[in-house]
N, C-alpha and C positions, 0 to 999 in steps of 0.2 A: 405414356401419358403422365401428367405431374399429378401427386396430389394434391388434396386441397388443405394450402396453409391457411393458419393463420396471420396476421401482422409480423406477430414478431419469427415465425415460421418462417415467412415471406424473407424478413430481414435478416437471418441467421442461414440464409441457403447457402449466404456468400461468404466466406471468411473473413475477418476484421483483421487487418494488416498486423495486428501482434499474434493473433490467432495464424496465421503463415507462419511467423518468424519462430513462435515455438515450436510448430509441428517443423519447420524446417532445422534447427538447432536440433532437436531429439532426436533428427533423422539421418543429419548429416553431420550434427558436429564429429573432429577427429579429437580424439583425447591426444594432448601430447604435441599438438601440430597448429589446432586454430585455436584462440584468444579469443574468451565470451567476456567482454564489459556490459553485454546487453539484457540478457536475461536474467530477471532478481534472484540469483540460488543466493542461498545463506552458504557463510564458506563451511565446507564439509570439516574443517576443524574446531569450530564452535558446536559441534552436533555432538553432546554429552554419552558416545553409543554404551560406557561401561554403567553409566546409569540409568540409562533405559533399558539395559538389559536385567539390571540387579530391580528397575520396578515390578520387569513381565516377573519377572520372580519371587516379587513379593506381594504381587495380584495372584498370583496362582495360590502362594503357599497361605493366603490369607481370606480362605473364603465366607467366613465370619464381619468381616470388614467389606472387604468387596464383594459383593453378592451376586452371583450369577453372571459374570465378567465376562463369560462369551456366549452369552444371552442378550435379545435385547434390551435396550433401556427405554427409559421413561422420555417424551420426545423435550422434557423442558431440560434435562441435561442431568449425568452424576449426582445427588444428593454430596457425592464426597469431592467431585471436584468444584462444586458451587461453593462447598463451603471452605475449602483446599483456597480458591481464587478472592474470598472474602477475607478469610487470613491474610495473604499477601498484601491482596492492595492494602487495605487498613493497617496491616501491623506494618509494613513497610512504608505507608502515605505516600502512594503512588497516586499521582496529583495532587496529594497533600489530601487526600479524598481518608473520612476520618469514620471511627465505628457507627456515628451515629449517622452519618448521609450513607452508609452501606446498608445500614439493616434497614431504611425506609425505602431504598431500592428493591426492585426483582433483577437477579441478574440468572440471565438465560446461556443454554451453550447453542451454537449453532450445529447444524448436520454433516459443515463439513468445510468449516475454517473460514474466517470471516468475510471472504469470500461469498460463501454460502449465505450468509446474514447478508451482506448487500444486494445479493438476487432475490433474496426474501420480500426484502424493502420494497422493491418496484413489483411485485407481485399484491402484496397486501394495502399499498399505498394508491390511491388515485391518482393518475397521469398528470402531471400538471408542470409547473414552470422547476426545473432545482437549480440551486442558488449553490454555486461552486468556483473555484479558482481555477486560473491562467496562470501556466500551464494547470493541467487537470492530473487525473489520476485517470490516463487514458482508457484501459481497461474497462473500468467502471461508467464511466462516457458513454463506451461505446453500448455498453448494457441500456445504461438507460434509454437513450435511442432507438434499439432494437424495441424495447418493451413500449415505447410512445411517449417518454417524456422530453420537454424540451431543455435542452441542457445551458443557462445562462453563465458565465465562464467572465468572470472579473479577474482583468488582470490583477498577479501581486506583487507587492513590494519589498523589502526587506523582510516585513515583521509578518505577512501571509498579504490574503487578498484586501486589495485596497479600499478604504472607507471612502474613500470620494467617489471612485470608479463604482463602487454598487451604489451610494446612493446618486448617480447619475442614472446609471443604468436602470436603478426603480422608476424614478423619475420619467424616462421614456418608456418604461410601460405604460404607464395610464394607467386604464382600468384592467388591463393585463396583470393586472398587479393582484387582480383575485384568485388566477390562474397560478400562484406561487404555492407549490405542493412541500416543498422544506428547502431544508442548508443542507448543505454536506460538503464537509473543512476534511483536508488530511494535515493533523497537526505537527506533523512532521512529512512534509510533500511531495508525495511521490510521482512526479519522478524531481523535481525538483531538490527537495530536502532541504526547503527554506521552513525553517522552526516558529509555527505561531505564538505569535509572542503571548505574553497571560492577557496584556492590556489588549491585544486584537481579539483574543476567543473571546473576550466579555464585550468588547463593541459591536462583533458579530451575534452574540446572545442579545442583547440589546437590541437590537434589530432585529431578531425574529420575537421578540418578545412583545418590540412595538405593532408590528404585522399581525402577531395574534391578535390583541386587543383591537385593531383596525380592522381586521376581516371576521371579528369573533369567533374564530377557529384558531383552533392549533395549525401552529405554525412550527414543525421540529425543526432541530438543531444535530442535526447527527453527528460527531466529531469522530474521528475515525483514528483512534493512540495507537495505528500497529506497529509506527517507529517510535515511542514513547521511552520503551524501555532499553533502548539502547542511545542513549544522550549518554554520548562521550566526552564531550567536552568539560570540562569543568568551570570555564566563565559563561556557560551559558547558566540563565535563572533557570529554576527547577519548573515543571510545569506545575499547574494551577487548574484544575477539571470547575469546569460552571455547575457542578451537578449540585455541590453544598447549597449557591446560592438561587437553585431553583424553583422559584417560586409559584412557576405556571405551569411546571409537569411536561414542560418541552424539549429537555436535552436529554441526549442519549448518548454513549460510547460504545464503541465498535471497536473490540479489542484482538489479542491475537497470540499465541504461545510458539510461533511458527518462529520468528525471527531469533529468540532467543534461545529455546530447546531443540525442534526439528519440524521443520513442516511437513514431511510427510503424518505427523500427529494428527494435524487437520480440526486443531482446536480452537475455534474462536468464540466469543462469546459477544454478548451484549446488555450491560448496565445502562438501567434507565427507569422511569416510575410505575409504578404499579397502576394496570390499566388494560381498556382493548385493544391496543395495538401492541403490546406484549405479549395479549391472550391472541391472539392472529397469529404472531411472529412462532409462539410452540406450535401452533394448528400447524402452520405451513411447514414444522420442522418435520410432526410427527408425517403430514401427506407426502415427504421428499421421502421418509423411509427410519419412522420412528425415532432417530436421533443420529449422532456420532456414534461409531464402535464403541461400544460401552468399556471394554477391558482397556481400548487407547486411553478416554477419557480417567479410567481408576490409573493406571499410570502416570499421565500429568500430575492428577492427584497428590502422588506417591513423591515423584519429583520436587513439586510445588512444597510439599509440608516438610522433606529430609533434605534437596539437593538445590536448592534455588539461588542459595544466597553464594553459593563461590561459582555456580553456574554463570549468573549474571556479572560479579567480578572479573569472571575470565573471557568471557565473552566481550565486555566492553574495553577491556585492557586490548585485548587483541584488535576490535576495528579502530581504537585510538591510533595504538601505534601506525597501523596499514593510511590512516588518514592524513596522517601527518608525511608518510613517503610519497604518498602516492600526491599530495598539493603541492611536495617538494617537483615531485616530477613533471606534474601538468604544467608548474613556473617554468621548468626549465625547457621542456620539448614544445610546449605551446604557446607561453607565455609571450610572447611577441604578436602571435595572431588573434588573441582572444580581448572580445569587449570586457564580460562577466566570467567568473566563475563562482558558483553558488554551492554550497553543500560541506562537510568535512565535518559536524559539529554533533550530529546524530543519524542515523542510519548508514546506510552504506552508499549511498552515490553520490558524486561531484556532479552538474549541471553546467553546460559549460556553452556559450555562446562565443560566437565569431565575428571577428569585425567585418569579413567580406568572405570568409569560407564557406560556401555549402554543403549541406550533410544530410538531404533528401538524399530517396534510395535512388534517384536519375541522376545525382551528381557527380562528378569525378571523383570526389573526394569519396563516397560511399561507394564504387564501383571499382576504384582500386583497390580497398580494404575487403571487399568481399572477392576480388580475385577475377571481376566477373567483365573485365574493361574491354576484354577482346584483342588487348595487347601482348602477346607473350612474354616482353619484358616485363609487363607488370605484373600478368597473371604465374608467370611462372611454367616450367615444363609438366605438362599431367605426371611424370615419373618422378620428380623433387618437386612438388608443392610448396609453395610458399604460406605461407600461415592465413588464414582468413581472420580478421579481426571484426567479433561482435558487437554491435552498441544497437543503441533506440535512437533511431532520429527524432531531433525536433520535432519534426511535422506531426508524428504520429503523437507528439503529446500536448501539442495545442489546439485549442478548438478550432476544428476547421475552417467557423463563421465566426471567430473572434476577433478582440482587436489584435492577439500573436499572430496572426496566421503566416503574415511576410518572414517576422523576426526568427519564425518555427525553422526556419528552411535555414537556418543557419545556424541552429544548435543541438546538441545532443545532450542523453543522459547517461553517464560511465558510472557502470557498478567496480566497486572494488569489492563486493562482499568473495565473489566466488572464487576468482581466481588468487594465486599470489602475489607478493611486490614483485617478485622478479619478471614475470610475466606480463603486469600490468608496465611496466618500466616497459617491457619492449614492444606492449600494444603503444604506448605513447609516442613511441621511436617511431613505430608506421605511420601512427598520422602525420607526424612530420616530414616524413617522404614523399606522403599521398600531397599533403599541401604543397613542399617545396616541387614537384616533379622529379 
């Protein structure tokens, strides 16, 4: 007999197609043999492990400082890594974000990497309409959904989601337009990793701003910096955070120390005004299980105030250079077949459309890369395997009921973070073969 769900019980019985793909990739990937462009790892040589081992050692040998470090903590985050993360951004003006828009903020850690803080949000948040970009952050999509909100999905443009396309899109709401529960921008887009420009986060403030004052409620702005800190490029402008110029206590950031030290830390956080849905967001941290690992969190810490500044140098040096091979490459192995290619400039993935290739998991294209075609020429003899090459299909990152849904079916998103160039050079080789026959 089943038991009895709830909704989102109900909705969670079934796997969400990325939820497959990882538990399939943990399970079956071959080190050494199959190509992951798919799955977001950070590359395991950006992962600083001689200083996060010299931190566990200077949490241990300093228990004066770090207090009770394998004990629990407090459920709103470290005293030492809040003020460790207030350091940073400020004395570095990361978003240009300055002492005095810091200290009027609360800023919170999550229980278990920002991640965590976006499951939070549809928990403490009433169901309602959210205001997001084409393609999406499919992940988080499929969360909201599960949990009952309606996910409205404006395509983007160069500079992020399009200001004509939402205010169209308002427009045929109607009076739906009450049911708009917030925003939620990834400002560097994942899986896309088109870079919102300063001038779009503040047009999209602007319009949750004006929404406030027309529904007399808060209307948030969540903006989600967890590719923020790795903007490689150096002609791109610096980002620009709407938090200084917030005047109505509506913007929040959703941050993350996973991309740049190591996710397994599981550290994210969230800056934003002082208020009840702050005092909610620690409720729900301390109900998930009192906080993060408190001795993780004295480590970032530790990181954050001694090792941060050539971490992030090196870190960014290294996916520049991989960015610049790896667009060398996709010009050369795919550049013939491809409408768009979107990405190189901050985080780790290229986005890459097709003018007539498709790259759903029913296609030829995805069915010879996964090995799975039924053809032994292409799948290879079970005793010499041929490499299975990973990526996210389009499909899975546009909104199903949006206006991508056709376009989805013929593009993919290729991480360069995890694997090497050499490797990624000869996942490109495959798609070429898969495409040519």
């Amino acid at each position: 007999m089943d038991v009895r769900f709830s909704c989102y019980g109900q909705a969670s019985a079934h796997p969400s197609p990325v939820n497959r793909m990882m538990a399939s990739f943990a399970r079956g990937f071959r080190d050494g043999v199959d190509i992951n462009l798919g799955v977001g790892y950070v590359n395991e040589k950006t992962i600083p492990v001689a200083w996060l081992n010299e931190a566990l050692q200077a949490v241990i040998a300093h228990p004066a400082k770090y207090r009770q470090a394998f004990n629990y903590g407090g459920p709103e985050g470290s005293p030492n890594l809040i003020a460790s993360l207030r350091r940073f951004l400020g004395g570095r003006r990361i978003g240009r974000l300055d002492d005095a828009t810091l200290a009027r903020k609360r800023l919170i850690i999550g229980p278990c990497g920002a991640t965590s803080v976006l499951d939070s949000l549809t928990q403490v948040m009433a169901p309602g309409i959210v205001i997001t970009s084409d393609p999406t952050y499919y992940i988080y999509a499929d969360v909201l959904e599960r949990r009952g909100f309606e996910v409205l999905a404006v395509p983007e443009d160069a500079e992020g989601p399009g200001m004509e396309a939402l205010e169209r899109k308002l427009r045929a709401l109607g009076d739906g337009v009450h049911a708009i529960a917030f925003f939620y921008v990834v400002t560097v887009n994942n899986p896309s990793c088109t870079v919102l420009s300063n001038a779009r986060r503040r047009a999209l403030y602007d319009v949750a701003a004006r929404l406030t004052r027309q529904l007399g409620r808060p209307v948030p702005i969540f903006c989600d910096v967890a590719y923020e800190l790795l903007l490689h490029d150096p002609s791109t402008e610096p980002f620009e955070s709407v938090l200084p110029a917030d005047d109505l206590d509506i913007a929040y950031e959703i941050g993350t120390l996973s991309k740049v030290l190591a996710p397994a830390l599981r550290i994210g956080y969230m800056l934003g005004p002082h208020g009840a849905l702050m005092s909610a967001m620690v409720q729900k941290t301390s109900d998930t299980g009192f906080g993060a690992p408190l001795f993780v969190q004295e480590m970032a810490s530790y990181v954050l105030d001694e090792r941060i500044g050539p971490q992030l140098g090196a870190v960014n040096a290294g996916y520049r250079e991989k960015a610049l091979a790896i667009r060398a490459a996709i010009d050369g192995s795919l550049g013939p077949f491809l409408a768009e290619c979107r990405g190189g400039s901050a985080g780790f993935y290229y986005y890459l459309t097709f003018e007539r290739v498709e790259t759903h998991p029913q296609s030829a294209f995805f069915r010879c890369l996964a090995r799975t075609s039924g053809d032994p020429r292409i799948d290879g003899p079970a005793d010499s395997p041929l490499p299975r090459v990973v990526y996210i299909p389009g499909e899975y990152c546009v909104h199903a009921r949006g206006d991508l849904a056709a376009v989805g079916r013929r593009q993919l998103r290729l991480s360069y973070g995890f694997e090497e160039v050499p490797r990624i050079v000869e996942a490109l080789d495959w798609m070429r073969r898969a495409i040519e026959g």
